[in-house]
Every structure is written in C-alpha cells, then in structure tokens.
N, C-alpha and C positions, 0 to 999 in steps of 0.2 A: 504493500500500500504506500509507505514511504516514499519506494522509489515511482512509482504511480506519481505521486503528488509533484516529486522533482521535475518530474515529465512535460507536468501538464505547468507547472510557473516557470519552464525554460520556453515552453511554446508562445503562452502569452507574453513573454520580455521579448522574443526572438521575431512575433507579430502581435504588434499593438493592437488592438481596436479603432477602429477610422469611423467617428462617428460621421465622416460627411462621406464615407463610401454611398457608391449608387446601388440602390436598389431595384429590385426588377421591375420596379414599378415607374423607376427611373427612368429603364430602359427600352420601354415598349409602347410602341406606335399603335393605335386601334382604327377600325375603317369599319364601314360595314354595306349589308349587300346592297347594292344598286345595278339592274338590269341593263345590260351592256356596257355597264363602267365596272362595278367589281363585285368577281363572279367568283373568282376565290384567291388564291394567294399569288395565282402565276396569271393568271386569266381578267381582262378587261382594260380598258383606256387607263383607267385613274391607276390600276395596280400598275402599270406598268410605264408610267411615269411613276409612282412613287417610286421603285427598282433603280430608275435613271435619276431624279433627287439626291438617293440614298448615298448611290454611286457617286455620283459627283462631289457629294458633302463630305465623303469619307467616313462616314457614320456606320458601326454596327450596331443597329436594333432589332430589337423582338417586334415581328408583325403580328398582329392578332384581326380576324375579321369574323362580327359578329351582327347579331342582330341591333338594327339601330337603337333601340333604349337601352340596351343593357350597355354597349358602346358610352354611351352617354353618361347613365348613371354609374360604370365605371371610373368615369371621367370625375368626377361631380366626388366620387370619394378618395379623390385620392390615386387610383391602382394602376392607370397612364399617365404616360408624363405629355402626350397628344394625341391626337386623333384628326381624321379627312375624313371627306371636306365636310366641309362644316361655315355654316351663316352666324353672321350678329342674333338673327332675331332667335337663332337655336339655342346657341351657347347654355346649358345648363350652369354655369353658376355665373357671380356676381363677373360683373365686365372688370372690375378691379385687380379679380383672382386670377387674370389668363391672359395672354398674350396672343398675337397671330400670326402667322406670315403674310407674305408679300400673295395676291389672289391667284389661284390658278386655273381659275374657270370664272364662267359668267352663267350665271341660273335664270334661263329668260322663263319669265313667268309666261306661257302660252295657254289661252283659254282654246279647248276642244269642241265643237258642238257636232251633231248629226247631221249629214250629207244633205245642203238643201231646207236645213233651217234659216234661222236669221243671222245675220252676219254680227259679230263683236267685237269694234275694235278698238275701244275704250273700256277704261274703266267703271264708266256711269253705265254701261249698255247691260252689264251686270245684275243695277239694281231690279229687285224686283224677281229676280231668278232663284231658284231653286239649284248650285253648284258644289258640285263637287271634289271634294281634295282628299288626298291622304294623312295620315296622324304622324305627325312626328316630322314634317315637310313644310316649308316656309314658304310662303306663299306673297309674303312683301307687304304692301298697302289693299291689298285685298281684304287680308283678315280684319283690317281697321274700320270696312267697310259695313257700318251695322243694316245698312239694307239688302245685304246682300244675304242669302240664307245659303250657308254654307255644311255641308254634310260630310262627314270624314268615317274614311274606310279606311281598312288596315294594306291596303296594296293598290298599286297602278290596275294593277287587272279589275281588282274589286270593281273600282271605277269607272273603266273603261266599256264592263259589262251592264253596269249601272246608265252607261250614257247610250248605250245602243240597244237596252232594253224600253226607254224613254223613261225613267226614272228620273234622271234629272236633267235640266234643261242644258248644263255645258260641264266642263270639266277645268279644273287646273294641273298643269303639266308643265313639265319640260322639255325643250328638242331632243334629252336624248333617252334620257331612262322611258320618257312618257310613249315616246315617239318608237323605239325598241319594242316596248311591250305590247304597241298597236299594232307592230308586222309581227310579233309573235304569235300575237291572236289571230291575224287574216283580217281585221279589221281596216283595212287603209285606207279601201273603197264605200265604207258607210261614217268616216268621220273625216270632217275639215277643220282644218288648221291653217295657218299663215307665220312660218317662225321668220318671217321677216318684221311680224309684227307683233310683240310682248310688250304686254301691257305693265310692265315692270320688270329692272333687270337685279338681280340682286349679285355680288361677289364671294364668292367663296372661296377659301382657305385651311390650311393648317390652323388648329387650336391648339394652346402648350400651357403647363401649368405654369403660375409667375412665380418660378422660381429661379434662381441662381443656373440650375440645370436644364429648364426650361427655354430660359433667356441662352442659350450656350448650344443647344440645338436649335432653334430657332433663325440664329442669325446663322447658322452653316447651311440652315436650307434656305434660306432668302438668297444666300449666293449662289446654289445652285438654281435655284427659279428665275435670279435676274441672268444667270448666263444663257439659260433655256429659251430666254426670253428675247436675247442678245440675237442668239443664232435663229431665229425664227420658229423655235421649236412647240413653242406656247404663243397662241400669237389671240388677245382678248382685243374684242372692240366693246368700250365701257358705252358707247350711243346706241350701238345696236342689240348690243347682246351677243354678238357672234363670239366663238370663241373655235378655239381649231389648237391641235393635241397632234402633232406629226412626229410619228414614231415607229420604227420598222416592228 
C-alpha cells in the first residue's frame, strides 16, 4: 500500500492538474439535420464546407450531428463549445453568452403556395392567411407579424403535404432545404415559388460559447470563411439573398 501511495504522489508532482485544460465539451462542434445540407457527417453542402473550415483553421474537433433541439439545448448547457448554422433570432441563450462568426449562408425566407393560387410577394399579402412553418426555424419579420396565422409542424415534409393537401393557404421555406424536400416529394409541379423573390433574408452563422476558448476558435474560423470568401468559394449577396457554396 505504501508503495501504492508513493506511486500515485510521484504521478501527480510529475502531472499537475491544468485547471484550464479543455474539455470535451471544449472541443466539439454540433450541427444538425437539414435536407440537402446535412445528411450526416460526410454527406451535404454545409458538412462539407465545414471539413474545408476545419481544414483550413487547422482545428481538430469532435463533430456531432443531431436533432435540432437537443443541438440547441446542448448548446444552452454548456456540452458545445459551437454549433451551425444557426440565426440571431434562434440562438438559445442570452446574446451576451455567445459569440458568432463571420455568415456563411443567407436564409431567404420564400413563401410556397399551390400551383395557380394567388401570387405573394410581400409581406402584407400574408395577412389574413392561414401559413405554415416548421418549429425550431426562423422565419425573420414574419413571426412578428400578429395577422398572420401561423401553424408549425415538426418537418419540411409535414408542411409541404399540408400545402398541397389545401390545409393551408402558403408555406415558409427556404431555397434549399425547402426546395430539396419538394423534389423529394414529386411535388415541383403543384407548388410555386419565386426564390428571386424572399420576403426577408436572414444571415446565418457559427455560434461559440463566450468564452476564452470560444473566442480562440472563432477567430481561426473567420479566417478561414474570409479566405473562402476571398477565392470565391462562398460567394453571399446580403440584397438578394443568393448565396452559392462551390465545392468539388
């Protein structure tokens, strides 16, 4: 036992304790699923610009991809040190606590309606409608809108099948996840849209905790998003909404 004892106070003199060692919690990016962006850890637009981020920052982290709230409310306690993408109006905790990167997409808010309805290309054209959005999705100056009767499902599809069943009079969407999920369904030919025309655009980002370690990944990926950005590789237009992700 003695010599036990000698063992174990040569080990702790020999390695200190490092209270500001990282943690795995430190160390681990979260994302979660979005159809046609990311589909799992190797597969979709946004993973595979994160891989070229990564790469470029010189960063080794834990990826984790999971369902969007528990993403969030891992965020929210603590267990990531960030998570993609991700909007202001989502952010689970105080705007205080978190910090962002530099945007790497643009979320053009696109309203949907049924082939040969009436056309929407404002935001008042809205009022009075019974619309559709999904839970845990930002929708911009929409949701501000209290004449507008907004109904939330738990998926693009949900919705989609909601609007060409005539349930509701339009949908809210995006060009890609939205617009993915409507050629997944066969749908192309009984729904109109105009993504030249979004009735709001919103920016989306990296979220990092505001911390020392936060702040210290953060600015290593804003250098690689402004070189991304440099070579035309992310190329955002903040007036239209267009956004374009070029990557073999």
């Amino acid at each position: 036992m003695k010599s036990f004892f000698v063992f174990y106070v040569f080990l702790m003199l020999s390695f200190p304790f490092n209270s500001q060692a990282s943690t795995k919690a430190d160390n681990t990016i979260g994302s979660y699923y979005i159809p046609g962006l990311i589909i799992n850890k190797k597969e979709g637009l946004f993973v595979k610009l994160h891989h070229e981020v990564i790469l470029r920052s010189q960063l080794s982290l834990d990826f984790i991809i999971e369902p969007t709230r528990r993403i969030q409310h891992s965020f929210k306690r603590n267990k990531l040190i960030g998570y993609f993408p991700e909007l202001w109006q989502s952010i689970p905790k105080d705007k205080s606590e978190v910090i962002v990167s530099d945007s790497i997409w643009l979320k053009s808010i696109i309203v949907f309606t049924r082939e040969g309805s009436q056309s929407i290309s404002q935001l008042s054209d809205l009022e009075g409608l019974t619309v559709g959005a999904v839970r845990g999705y930002s929708y911009g100056q929409v949701e501000e809108n209290k004449n507008i009767n907004i109904q939330y499902v738990n998926s693009d599809i949900q919705n989609i099948k909601k609007l060409v069943s005539g349930r509701v009079d339009a949908i809210l969407g995006d060009s890609a996840s939205t617009v993915s999920a409507i050629e997944t369904l066969g749908y192309s030919k009984n729904i109109f849209y105009n993504l030249q025309q979004p009735i709001d655009v919103l920016e989306a980002f990296y979220v990092f905790q505001n911390t020392h370690k936060g702040h210290e990944i953060r600015d290593k990926i804003n250098l690689a998003i402004q070189s991304l950005k440099q070579e035309g590789i992310i190329k955002l237009d903040v007036n239209t909404g267009k956004s374009q992700i070029i990557l073999p």
